[in-house]
N, CA, C and O of each residue as an XYZ file, in Angstrom:
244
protein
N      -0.253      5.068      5.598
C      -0.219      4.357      6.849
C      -1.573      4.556      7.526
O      -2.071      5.672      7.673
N      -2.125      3.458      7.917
C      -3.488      3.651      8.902
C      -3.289      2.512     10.116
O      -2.538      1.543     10.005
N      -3.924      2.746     11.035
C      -4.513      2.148     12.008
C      -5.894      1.587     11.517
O      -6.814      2.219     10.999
N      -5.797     -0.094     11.877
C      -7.104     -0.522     11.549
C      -7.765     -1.364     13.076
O      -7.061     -2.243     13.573
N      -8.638     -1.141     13.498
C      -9.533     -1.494     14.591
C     -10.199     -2.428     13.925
O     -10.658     -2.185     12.809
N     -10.398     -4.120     14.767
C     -10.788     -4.980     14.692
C     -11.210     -6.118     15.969
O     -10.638     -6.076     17.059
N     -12.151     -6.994     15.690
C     -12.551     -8.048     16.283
C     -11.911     -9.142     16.074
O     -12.262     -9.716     15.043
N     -10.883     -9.782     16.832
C     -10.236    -10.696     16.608
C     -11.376    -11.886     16.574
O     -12.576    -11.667     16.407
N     -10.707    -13.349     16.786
C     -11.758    -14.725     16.850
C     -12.671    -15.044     18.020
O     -13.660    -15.777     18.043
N     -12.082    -14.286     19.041
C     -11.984    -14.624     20.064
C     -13.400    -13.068     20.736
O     -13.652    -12.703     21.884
N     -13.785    -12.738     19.819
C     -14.465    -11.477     19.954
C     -13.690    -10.227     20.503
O     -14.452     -9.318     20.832
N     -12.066     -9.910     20.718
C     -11.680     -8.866     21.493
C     -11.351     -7.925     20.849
O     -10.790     -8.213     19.792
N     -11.521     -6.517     21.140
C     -10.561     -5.597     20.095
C      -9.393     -5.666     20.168
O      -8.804     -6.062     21.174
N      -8.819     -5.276     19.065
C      -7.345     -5.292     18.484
C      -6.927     -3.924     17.727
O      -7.849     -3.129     17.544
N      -5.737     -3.591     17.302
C      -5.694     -2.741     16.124
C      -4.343     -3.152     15.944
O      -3.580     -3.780     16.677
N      -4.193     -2.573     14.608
C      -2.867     -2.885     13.856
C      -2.780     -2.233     13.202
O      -3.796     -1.782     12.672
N      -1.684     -1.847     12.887
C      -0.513     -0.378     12.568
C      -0.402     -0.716     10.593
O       0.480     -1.553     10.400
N      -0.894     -0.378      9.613
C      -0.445     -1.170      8.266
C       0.209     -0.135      7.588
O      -0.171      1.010      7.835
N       1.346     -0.346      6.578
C       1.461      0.933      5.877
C       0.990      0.513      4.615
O       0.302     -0.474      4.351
N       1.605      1.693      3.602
C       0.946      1.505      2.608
C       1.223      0.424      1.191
O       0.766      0.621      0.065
N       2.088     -0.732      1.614
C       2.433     -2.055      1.206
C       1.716     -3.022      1.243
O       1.811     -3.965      0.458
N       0.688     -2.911      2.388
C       0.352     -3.657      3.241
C       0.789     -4.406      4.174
O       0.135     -5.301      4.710
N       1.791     -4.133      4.405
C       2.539     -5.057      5.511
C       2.213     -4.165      6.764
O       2.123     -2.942      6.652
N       1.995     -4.982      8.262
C       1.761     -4.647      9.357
C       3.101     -4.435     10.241
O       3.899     -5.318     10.554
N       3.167     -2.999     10.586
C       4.343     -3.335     10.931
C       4.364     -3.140     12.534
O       5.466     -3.300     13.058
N       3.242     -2.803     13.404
C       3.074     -2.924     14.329
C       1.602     -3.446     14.935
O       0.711     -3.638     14.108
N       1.354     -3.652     16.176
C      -0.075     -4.238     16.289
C      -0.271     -4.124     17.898
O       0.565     -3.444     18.492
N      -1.434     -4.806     18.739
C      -1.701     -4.330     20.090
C      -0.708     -5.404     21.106
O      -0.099     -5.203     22.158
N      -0.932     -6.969     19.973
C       0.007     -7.890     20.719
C      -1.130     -8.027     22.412
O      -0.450     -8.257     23.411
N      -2.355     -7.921     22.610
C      -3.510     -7.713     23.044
C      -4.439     -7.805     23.172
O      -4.493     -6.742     23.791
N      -5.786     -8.245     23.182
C      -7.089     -8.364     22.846
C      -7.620     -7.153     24.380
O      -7.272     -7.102     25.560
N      -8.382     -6.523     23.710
C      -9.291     -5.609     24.881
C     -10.589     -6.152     24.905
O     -10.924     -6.804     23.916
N     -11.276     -6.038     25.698
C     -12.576     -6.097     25.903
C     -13.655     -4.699     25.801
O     -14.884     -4.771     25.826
N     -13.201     -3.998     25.736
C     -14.023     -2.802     25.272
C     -13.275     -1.792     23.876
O     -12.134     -1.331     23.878
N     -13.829     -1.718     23.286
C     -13.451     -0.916     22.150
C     -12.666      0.443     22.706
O     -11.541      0.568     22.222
N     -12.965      1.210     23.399
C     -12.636      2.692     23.997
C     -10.968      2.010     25.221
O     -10.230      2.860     25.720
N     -10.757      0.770     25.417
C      -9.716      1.012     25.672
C      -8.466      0.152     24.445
O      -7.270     -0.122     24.542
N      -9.380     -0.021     23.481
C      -8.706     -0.431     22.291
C      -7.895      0.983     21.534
O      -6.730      1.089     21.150
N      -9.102      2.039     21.506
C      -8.522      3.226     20.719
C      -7.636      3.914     21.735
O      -6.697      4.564     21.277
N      -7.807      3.863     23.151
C      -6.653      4.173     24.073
C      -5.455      3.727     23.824
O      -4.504      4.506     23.898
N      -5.312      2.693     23.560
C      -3.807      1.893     22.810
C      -3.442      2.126     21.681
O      -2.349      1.648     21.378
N      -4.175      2.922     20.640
C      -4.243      3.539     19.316
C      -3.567      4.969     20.333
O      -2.363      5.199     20.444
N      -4.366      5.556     20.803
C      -3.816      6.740     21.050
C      -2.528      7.011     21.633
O      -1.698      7.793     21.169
N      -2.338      5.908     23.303
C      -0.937      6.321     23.180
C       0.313      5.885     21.830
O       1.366      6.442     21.518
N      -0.090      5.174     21.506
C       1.065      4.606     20.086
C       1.109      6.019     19.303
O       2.255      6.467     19.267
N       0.225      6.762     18.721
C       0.352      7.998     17.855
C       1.112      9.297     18.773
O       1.688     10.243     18.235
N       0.973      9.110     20.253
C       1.899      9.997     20.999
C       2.727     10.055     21.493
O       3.124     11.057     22.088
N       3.368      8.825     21.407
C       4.746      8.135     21.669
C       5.338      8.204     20.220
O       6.471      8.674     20.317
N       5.125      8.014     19.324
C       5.417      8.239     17.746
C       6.831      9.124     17.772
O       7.940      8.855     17.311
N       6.397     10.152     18.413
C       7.814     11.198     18.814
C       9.110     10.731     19.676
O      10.223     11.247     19.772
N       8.620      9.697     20.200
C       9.875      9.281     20.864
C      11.229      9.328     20.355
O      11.289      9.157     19.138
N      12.581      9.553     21.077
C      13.780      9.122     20.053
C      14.077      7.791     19.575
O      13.273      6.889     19.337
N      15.197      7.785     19.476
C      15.925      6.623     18.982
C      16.771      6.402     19.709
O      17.458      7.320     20.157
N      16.956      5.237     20.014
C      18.528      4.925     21.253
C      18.893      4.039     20.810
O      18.166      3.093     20.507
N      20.481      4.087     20.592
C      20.948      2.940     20.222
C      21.460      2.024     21.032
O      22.639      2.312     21.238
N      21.143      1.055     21.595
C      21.351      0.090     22.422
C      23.170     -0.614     22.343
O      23.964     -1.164     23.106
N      23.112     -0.173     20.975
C      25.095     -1.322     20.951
C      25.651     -0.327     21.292
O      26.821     -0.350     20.910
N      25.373      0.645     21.886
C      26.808      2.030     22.212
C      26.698      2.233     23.561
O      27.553      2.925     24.114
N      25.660      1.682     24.286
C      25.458      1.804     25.708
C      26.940      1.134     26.566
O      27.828      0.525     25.970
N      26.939      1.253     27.192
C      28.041      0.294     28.805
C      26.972     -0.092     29.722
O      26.060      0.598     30.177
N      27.320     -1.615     29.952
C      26.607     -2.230     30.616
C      26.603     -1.810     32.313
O      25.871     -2.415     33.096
């Protein structure tokens, strides 16, 4: 699994989440204008990583 940092068409940074299939299985959904708050969006994603799991169909509305 890597994080890949890129220049979309549009010149903005981006990154996207790939594993090792190649399939993307997450991304910024974003364009930044500076690279350093591109890897900021890299960073919180790797520290949220720990988050749980909630299952939404067992909740009461």
């Amino acid at each position: 699994m890597r994080f890949e940092l890129y220049r979309d068409a549009g010149g903005q940074w981006r990154w996207r989440l790939r594993v090792q299939n190649g399939n993307v299985v997450a991304d910024s959904a974003e364009g930044y204008a500076r690279r350093e708050d591109c890897e900021h969006g890299i960073a919180l994603v790797k520290q949220s990583a720990a988050a749980p799991t909630v299952d939404m169909t067992t909740r009461i509305a």
